[in-house]
Backbone bond lengths (Angstrom), bond angles and torsions (degrees), N, CA, C in turn:
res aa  C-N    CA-C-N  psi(-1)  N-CA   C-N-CA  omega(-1)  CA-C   N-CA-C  phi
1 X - - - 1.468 - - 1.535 110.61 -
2 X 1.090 125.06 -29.85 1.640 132.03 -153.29 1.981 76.60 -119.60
3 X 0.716 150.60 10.24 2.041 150.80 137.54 1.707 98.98 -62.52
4 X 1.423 99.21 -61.27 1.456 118.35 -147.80 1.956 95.81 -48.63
5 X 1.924 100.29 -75.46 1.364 112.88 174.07 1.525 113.37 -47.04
6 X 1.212 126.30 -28.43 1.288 107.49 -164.67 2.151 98.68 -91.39
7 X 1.145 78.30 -28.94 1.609 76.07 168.54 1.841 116.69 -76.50
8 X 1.541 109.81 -44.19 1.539 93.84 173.53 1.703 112.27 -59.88
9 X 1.408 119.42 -23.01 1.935 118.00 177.55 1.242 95.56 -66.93
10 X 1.349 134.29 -41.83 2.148 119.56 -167.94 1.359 89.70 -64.38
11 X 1.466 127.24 -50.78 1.229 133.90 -161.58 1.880 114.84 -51.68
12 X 1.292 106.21 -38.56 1.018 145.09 -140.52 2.133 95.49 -88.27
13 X 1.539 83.27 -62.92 1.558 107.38 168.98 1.694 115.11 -45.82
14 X 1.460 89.67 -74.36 1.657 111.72 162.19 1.504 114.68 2.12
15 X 1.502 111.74 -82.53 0.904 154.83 169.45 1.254 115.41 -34.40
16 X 1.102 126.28 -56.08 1.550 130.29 -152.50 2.318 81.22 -90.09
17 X 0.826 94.65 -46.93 1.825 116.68 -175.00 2.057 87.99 -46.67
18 X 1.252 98.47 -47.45 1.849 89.72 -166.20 1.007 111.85 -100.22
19 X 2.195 118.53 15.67 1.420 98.92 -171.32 1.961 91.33 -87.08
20 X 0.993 134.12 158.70 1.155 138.12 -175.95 1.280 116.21 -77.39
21 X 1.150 121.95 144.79 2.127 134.33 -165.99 1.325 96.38 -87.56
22 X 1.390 119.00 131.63 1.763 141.88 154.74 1.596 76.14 -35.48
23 X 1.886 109.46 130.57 1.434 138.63 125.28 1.326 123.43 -57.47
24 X 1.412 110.07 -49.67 1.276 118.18 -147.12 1.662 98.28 -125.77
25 X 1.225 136.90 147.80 1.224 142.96 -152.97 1.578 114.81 -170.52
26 X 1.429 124.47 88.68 1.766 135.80 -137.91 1.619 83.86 -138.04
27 X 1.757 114.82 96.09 1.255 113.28 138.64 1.103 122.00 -93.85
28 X 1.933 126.55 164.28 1.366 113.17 -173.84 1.555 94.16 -158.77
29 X 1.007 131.94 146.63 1.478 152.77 -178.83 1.665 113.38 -129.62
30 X 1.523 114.54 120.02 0.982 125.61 -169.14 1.522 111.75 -124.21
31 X 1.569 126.43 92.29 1.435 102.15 -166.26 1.713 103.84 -126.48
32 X 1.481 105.40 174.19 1.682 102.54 -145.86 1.841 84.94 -159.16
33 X 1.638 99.34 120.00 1.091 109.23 -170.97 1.525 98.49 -143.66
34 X 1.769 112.10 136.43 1.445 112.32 179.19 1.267 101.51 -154.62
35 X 1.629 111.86 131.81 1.495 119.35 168.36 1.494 121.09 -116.31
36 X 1.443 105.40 153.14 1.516 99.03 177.66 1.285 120.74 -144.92
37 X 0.936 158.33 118.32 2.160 151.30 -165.42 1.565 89.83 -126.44
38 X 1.304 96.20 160.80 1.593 104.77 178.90 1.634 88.16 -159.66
39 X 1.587 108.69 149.52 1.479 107.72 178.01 1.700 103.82 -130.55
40 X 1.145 104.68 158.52 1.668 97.37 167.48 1.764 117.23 -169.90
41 X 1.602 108.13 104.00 1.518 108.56 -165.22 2.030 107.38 85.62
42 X 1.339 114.57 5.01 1.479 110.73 -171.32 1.233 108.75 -66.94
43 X 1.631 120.17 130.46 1.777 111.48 -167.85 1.675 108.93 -76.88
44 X 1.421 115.53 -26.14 1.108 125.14 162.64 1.834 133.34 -60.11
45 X 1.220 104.46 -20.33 1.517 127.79 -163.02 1.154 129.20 24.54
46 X 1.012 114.65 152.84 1.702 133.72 -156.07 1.346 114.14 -132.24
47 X 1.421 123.81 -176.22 1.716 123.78 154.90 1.610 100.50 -149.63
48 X 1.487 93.80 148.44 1.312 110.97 -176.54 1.256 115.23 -67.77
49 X 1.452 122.86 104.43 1.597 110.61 169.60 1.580 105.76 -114.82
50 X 1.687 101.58 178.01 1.482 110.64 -160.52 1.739 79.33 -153.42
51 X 1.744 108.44 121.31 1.681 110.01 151.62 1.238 120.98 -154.08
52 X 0.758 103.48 157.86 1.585 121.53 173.16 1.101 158.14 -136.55
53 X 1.352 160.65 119.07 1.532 127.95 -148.45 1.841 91.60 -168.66
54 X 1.487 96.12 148.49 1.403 138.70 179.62 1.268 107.87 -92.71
55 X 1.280 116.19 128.30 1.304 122.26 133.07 1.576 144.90 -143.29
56 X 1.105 115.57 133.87 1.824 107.76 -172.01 1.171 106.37 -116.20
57 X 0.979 127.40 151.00 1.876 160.17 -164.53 1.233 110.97 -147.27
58 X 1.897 115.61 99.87 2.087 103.16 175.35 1.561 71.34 -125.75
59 X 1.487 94.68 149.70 1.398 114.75 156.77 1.849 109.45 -121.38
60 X 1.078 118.25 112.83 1.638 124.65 177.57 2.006 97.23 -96.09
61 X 1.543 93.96 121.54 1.709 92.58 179.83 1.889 109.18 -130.97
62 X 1.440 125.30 106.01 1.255 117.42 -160.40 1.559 93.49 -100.86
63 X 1.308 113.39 149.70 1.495 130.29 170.99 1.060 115.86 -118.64
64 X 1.419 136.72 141.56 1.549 122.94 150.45 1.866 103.78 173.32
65 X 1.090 75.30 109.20 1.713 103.69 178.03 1.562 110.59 66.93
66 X 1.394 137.22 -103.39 1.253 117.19 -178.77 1.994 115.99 -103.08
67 X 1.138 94.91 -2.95 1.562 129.43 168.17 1.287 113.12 -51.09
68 X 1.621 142.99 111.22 1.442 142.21 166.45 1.881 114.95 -121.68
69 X 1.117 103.02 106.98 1.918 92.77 -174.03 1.348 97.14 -115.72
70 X 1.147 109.07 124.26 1.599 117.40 170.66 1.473 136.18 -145.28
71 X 1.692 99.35 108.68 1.435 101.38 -145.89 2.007 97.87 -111.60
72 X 0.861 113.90 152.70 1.539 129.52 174.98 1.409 142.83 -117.52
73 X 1.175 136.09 79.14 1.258 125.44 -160.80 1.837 105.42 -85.53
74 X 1.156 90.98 171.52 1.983 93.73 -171.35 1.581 85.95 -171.88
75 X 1.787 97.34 122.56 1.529 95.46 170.31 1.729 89.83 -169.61
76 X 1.421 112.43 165.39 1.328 131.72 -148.79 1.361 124.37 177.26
77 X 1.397 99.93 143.95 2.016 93.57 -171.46 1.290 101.20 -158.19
78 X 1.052 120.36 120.65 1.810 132.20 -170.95 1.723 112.52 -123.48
79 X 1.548 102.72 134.35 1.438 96.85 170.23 1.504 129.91 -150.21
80 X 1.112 130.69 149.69 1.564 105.50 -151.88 2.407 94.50 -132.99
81 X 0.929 99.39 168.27 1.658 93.62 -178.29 1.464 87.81 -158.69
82 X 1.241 130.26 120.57 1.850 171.20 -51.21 1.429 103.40 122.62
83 X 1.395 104.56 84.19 1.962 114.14 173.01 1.627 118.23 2.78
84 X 1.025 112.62 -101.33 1.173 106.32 167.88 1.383 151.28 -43.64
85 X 1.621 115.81 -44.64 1.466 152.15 -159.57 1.536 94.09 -100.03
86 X 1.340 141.46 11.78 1.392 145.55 -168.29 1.255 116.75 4.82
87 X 1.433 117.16 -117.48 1.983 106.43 -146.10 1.471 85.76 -110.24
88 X 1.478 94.30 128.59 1.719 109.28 173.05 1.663 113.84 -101.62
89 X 1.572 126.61 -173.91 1.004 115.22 177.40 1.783 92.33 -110.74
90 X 1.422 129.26 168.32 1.863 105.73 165.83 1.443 91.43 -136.14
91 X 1.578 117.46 -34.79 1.513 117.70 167.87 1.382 107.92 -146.52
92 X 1.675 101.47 155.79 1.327 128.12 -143.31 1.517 101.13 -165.05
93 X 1.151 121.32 89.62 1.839 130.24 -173.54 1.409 122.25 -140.24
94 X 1.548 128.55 132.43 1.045 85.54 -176.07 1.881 70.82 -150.76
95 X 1.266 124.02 124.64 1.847 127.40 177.22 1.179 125.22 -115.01
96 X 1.063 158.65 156.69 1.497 137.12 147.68 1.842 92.59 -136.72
97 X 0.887 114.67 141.88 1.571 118.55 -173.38 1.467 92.12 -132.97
98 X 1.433 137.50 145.00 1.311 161.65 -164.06 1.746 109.62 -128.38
99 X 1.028 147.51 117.75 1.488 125.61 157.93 1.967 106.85 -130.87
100 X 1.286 128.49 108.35 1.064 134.18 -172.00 1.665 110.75 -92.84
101 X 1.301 136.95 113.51 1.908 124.19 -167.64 1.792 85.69 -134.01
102 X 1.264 96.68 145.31 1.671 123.19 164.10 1.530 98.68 -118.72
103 X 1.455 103.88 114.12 1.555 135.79 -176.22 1.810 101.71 -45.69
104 X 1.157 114.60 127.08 1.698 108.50 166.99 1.281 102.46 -124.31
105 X 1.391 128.48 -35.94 1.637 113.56 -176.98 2.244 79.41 -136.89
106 X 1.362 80.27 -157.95 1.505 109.19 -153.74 1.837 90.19 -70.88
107 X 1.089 142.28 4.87 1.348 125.07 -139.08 1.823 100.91 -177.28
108 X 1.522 93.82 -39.54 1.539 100.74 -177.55 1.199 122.07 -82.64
109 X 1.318 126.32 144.01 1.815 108.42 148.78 1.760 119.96 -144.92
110 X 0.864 107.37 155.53 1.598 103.16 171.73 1.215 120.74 -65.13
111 X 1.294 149.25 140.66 1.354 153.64 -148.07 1.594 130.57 -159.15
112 X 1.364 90.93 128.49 1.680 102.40 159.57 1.387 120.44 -121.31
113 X 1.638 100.28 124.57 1.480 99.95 172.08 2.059 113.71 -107.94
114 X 1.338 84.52 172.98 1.937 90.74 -169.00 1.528 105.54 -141.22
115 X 0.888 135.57 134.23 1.480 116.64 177.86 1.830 95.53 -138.03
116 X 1.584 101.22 151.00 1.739 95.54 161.20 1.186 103.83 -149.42
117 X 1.356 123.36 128.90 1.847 131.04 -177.75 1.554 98.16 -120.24
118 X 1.277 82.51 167.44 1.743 104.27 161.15 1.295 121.38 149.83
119 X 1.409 124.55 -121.75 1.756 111.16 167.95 1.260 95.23 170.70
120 X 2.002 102.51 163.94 1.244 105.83 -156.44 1.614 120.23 -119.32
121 X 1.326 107.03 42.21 1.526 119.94 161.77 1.354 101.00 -171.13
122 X 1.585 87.83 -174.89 1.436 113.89 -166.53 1.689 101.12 -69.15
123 X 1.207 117.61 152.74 1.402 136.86 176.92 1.352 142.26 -121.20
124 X 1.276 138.16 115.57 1.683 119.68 -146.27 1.388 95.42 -122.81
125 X 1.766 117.67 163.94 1.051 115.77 169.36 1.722 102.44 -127.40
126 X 1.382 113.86 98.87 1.510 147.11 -169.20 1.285 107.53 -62.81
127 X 1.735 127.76 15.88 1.509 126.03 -155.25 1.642 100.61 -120.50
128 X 1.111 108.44 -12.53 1.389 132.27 174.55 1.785 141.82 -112.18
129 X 0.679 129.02 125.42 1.716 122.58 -164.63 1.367 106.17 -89.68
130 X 1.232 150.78 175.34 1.479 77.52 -61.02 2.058 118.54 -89.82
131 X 1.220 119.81 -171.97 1.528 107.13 -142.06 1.516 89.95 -77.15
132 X 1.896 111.32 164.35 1.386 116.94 179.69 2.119 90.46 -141.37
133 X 1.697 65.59 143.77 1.693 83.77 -178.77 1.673 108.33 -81.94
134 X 1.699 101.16 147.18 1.155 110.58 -160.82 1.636 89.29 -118.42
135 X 1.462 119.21 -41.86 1.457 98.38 -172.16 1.568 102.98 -136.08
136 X 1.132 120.45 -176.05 1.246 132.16 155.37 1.790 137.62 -162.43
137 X 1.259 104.19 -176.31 1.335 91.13 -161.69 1.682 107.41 -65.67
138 X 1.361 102.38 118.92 1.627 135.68 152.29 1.899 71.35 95.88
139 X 1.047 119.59 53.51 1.899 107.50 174.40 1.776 78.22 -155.71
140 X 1.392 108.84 112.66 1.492 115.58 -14.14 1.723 94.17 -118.10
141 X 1.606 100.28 165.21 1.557 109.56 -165.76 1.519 113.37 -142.71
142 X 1.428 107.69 129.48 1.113 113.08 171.77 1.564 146.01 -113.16
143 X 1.430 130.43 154.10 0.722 140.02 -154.60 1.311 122.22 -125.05
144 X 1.610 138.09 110.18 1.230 124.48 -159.32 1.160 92.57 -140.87
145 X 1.425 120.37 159.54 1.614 148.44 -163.89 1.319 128.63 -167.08
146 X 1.290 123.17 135.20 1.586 111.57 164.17 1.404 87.99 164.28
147 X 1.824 94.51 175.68 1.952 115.41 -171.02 1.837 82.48 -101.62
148 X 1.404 85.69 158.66 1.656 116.64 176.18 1.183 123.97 -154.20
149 X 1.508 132.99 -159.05 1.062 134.61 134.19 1.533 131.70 -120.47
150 X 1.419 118.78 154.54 1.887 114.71 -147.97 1.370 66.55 -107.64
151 X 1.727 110.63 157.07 1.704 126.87 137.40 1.431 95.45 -119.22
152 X 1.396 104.13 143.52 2.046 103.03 -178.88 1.339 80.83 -146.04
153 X 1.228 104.83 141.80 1.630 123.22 157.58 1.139 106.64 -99.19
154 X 1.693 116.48 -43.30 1.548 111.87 -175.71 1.762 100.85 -172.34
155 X 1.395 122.75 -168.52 1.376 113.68 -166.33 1.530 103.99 -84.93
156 X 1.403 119.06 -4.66 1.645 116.34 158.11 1.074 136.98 -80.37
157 X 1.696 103.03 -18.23 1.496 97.89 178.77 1.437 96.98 -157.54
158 X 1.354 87.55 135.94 1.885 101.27 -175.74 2.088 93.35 -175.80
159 X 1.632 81.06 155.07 1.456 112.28 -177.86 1.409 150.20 -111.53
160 X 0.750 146.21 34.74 1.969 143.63 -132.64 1.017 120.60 -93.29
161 X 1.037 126.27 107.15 1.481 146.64 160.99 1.850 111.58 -54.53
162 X 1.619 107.24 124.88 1.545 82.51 176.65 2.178 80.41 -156.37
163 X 1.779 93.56 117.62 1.291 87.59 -164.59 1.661 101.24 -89.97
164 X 1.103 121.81 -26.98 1.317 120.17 148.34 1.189 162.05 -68.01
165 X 1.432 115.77 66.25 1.835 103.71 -130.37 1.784 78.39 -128.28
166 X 1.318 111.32 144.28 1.115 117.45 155.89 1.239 134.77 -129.64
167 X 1.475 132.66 136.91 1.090 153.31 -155.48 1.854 122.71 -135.45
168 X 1.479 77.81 117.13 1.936 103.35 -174.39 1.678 98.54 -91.58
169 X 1.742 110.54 135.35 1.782 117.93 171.90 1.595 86.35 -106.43
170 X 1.138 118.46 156.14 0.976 138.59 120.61 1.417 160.39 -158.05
171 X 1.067 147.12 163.94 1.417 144.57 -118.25 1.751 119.75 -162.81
172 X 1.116 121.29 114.98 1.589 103.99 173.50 1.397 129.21 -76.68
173 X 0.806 84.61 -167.92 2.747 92.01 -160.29 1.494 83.68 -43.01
174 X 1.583 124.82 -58.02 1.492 117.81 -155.60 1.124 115.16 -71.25
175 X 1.585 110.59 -4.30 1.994 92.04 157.14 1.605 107.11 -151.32
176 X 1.717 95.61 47.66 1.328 111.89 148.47 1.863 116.56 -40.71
177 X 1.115 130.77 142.47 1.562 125.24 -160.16 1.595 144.43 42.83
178 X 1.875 95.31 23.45 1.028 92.88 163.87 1.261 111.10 -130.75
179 X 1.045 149.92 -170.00 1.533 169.81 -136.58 1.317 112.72 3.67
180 X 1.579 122.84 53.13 0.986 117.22 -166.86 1.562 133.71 109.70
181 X 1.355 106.25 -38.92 1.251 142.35 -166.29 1.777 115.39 -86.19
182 X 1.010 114.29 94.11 2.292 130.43 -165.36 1.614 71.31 -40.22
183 X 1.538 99.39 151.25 1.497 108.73 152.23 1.506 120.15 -86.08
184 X 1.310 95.56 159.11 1.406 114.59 -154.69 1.927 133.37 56.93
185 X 1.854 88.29 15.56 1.660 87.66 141.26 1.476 125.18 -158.32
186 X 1.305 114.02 -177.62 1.733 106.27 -161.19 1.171 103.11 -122.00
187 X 1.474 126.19 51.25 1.532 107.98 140.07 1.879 91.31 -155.35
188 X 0.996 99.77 -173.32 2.011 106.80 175.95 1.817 104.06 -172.39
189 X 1.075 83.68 160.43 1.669 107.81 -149.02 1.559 99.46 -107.23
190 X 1.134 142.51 122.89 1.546 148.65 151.88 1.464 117.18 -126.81
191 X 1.601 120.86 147.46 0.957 126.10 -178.77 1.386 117.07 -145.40
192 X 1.389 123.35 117.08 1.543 125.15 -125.79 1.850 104.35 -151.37
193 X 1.180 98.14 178.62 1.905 103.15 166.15 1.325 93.61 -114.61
194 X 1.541 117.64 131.23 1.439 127.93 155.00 1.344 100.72 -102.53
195 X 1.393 106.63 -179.42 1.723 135.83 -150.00 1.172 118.41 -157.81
196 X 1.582 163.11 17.49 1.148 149.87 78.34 1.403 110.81 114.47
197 X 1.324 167.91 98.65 1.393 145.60 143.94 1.563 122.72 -149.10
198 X 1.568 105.02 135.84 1.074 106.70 -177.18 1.835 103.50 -130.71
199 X 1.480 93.46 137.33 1.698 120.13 163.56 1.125 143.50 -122.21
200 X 1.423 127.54 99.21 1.763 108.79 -175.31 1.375 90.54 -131.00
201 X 1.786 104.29 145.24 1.311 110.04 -169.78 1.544 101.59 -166.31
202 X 1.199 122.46 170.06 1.701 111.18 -172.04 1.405 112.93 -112.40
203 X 1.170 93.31 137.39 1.825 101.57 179.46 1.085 100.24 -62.71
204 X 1.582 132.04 -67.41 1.185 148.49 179.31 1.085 127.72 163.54
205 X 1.394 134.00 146.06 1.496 161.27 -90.77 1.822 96.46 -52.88
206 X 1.347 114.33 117.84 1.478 89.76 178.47 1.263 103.47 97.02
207 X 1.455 151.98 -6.59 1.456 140.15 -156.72 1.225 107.17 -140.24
208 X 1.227 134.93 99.62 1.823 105.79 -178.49 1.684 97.76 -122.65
209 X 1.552 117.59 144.12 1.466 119.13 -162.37 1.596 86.20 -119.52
210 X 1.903 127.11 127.70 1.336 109.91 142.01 1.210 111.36 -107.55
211 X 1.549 88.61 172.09 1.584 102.25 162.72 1.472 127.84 -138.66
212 X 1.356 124.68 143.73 1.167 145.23 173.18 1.215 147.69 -127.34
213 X 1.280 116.00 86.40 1.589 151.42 163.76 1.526 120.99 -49.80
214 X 1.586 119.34 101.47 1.442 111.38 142.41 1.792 111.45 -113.87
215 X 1.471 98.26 144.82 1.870 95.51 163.66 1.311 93.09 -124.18
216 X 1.553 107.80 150.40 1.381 123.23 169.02 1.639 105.19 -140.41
217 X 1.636 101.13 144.63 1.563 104.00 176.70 1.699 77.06 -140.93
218 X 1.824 102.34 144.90 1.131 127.36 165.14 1.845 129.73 -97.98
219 X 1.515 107.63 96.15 1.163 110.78 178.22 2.168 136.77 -27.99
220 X 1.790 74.77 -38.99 1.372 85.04 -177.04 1.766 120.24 -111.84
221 X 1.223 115.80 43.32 1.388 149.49 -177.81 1.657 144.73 174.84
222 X 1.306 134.18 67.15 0.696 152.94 -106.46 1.152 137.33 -12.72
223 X 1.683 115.93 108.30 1.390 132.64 -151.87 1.479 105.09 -59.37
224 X 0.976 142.27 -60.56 2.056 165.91 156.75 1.502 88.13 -8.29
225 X 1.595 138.38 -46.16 0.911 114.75 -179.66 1.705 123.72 -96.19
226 X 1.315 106.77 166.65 1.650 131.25 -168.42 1.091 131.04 -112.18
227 X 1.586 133.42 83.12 1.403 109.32 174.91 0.925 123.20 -72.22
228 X 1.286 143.52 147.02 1.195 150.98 -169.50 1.830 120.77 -118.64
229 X 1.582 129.10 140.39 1.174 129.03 162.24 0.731 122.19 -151.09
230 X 1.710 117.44 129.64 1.426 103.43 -173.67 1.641 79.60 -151.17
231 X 1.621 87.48 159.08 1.562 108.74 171.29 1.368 95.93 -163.05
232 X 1.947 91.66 150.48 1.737 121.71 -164.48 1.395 97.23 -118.59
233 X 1.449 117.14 92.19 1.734 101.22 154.06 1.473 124.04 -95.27
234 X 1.719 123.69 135.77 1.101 124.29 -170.39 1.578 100.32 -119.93
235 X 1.579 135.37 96.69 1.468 129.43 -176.72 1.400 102.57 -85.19
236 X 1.229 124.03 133.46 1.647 119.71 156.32 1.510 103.45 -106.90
237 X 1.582 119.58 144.84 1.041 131.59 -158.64 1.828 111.53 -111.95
238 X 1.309 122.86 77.00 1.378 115.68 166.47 1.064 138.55 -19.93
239 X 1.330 114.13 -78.67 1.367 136.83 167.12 1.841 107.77 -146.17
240 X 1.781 114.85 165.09 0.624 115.22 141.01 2.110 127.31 31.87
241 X 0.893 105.26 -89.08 1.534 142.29 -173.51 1.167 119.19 -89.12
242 X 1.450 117.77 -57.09 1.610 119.28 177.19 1.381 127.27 -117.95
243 X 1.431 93.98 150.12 1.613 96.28 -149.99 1.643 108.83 -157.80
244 X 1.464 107.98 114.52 1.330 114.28 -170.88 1.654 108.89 -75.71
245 X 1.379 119.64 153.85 1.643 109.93 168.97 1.475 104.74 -142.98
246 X 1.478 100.82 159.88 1.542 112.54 -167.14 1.633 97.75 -118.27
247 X 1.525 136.62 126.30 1.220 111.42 -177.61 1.854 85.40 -126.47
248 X 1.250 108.24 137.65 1.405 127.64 163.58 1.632 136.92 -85.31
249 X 1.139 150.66 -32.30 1.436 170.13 134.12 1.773 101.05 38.97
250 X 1.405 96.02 116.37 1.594 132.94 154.94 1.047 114.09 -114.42
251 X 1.427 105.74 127.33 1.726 113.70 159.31 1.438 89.38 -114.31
252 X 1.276 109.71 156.50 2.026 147.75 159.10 1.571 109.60 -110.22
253 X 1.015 120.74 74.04 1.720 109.14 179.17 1.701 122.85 -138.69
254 X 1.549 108.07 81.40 1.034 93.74 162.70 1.330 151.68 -10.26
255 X 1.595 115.05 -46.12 1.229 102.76 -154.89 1.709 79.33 -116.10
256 X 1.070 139.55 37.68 1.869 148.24 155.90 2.118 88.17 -117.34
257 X 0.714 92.27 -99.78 1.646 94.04 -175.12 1.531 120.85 -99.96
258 X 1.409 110.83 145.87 1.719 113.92 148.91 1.384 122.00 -50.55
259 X 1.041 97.11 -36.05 1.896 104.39 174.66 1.186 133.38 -92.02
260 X 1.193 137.53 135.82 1.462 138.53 -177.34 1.615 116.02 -62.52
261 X 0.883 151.01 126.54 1.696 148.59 -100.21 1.351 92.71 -156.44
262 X 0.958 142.58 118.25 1.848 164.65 166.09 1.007 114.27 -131.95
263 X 1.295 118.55 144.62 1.591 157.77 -178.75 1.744 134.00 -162.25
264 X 1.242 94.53 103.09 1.347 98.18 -173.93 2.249 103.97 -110.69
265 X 1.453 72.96 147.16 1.396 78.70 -176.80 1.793 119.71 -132.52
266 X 0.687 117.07 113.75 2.128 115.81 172.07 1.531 105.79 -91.65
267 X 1.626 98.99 161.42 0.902 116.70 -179.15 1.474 140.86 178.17
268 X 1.193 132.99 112.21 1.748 127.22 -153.04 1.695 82.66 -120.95
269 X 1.290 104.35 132.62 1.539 123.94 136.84 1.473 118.97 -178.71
270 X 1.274 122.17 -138.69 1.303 127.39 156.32 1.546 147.28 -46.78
271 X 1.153 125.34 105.05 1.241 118.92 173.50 1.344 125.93 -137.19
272 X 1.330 109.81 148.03 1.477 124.64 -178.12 1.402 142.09 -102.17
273 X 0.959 148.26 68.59 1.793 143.92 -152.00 1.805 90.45 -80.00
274 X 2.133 90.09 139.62 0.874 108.03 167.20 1.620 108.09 -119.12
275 X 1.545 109.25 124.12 1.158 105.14 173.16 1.413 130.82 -123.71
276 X 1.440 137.69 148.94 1.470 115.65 -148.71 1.716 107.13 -168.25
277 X 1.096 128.31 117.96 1.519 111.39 -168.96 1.922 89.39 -139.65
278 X 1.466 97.17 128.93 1.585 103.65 -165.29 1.862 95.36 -130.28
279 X 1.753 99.85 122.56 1.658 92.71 156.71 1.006 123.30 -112.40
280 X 1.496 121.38 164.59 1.629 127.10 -178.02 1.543 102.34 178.93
């Protein structure tokens, strides 16, 4: 009897040893937020607003043997309508970041990164009468590339250095000479050291905070300076289903603004995790 069990446990072992490891590893966050007030006769008074806003988060992460691909999409679109002053934009995102590493030690890997931003409508700046557009769709959008090296501990936290990285703007006729971009044409060329980092980790029970770091300095225009990006998401988790979020976002970018650029955003409603691990 004690042959039998100890032979179905090797068996048992065996088994678990030859069932084959997830390649492929696809989380995804889908969240869905809408507000609305309406007033009528209020002695205090109010104004009717109406908003709403999207956001999705997939991370696709492939493994297999000394091979690590780990790509990220991040995109979002918010909009709000204010009685009078009608339908505004509040967010407008749209990322996909790429990072490809061939394993050299326990931690290291050789690397290519890819990045593509921008957003998907027109954009106003409401501070002025009357209003003037600041961006538009794929105006202006960028494009970054180059070899590095990855450090990963794991899919929460990892780093990449890539001192050669180059990065294409571009922009249509209507904002030919700005963000970087000579007037009278629509794209411009830099070639720079980027800086890379990602963190997500839990505050506690219920709380999880990431973070996301790029620095860039441009070799071939004044090197001393830094663009900077970073954004803080902090989700707290209700239940199941609902789920408040905290979003943080700084830009540093000269050649978008003189000014250092913030946006914070809240938000309670619906959300969905997609989770999915495929081999082949």
């Amino acid at each position: 009897m004690l042959f039998f069990l100890s032979s179905v446990s090797v068996l048992s072992q065996k088994k678990k040893k030859e069932e084959p490891q997830p390649k492929w590893k696809i989380n995804g966050k889908f969240t869905f937020v809408f507000n609305q007030s309406s007033f009528s006769n209020w002695s205090s008074g109010g104004e009717n607003t109406i908003a709403s806003n999207f956001n999705v988060n997939y991370d696709f992460n492939y493994k297999k043997n000394n091979v690590n691909w780990d790509t990220r999409l991040i995109t979002s679109y918010g909009l709000s309508h204010l009685s009078e002053n009608g339908w505004r934009k509040t967010d407008d995102r749209f990322e996909l970041n790429s990072v490809l590493g061939i394993k050299t030690t326990t931690y290291w890997f050789f690397s290519f990164i890819s990045n593509f931003k921008s957003q998907y409508s027109e954009g106003f700046n409401y501070n002025v009468e009357p209003k003037v557009a600041v961006s538009d769709f794929l105006s202006p959008a960028y494009l970054t590339f180059g070899p590095g090296m990855l450090w990963k501990k794991s899919d929460n936290l990892n780093v990449n250095i890539a001192p050669g990285t180059a990065r294409y703007t571009f922009v249509n006729d209507d904002f030919s000479g700005q963000f970087g971009v000579d007037d009278g044409r629509n794209t411009a060329f830099s070639l720079g050291f980027n800086l890379s980092g990602y963190y997500k980790f839990k505050l506690m029970e219920n709380i999880q905070m990431e973070n996301i770091l790029t620095l860039y300095s441009d070799y071939l225009a004044n090197i001393g300076n830094i663009d900077t990006d970073y954004q803080t998401n902090i989700r707290f988790t209700v239940n199941k289903s609902i789920k408040m979020l905290m979003t943080f976002h700084t830009i540093i970018d000269d050649n978008a603004s003189s000014r250092i650029q913030f946006k914070q955003l809240f938000g309670l409603g619906v959300n969905y995790n997609f989770h999915d691990k495929v081999t082949y």
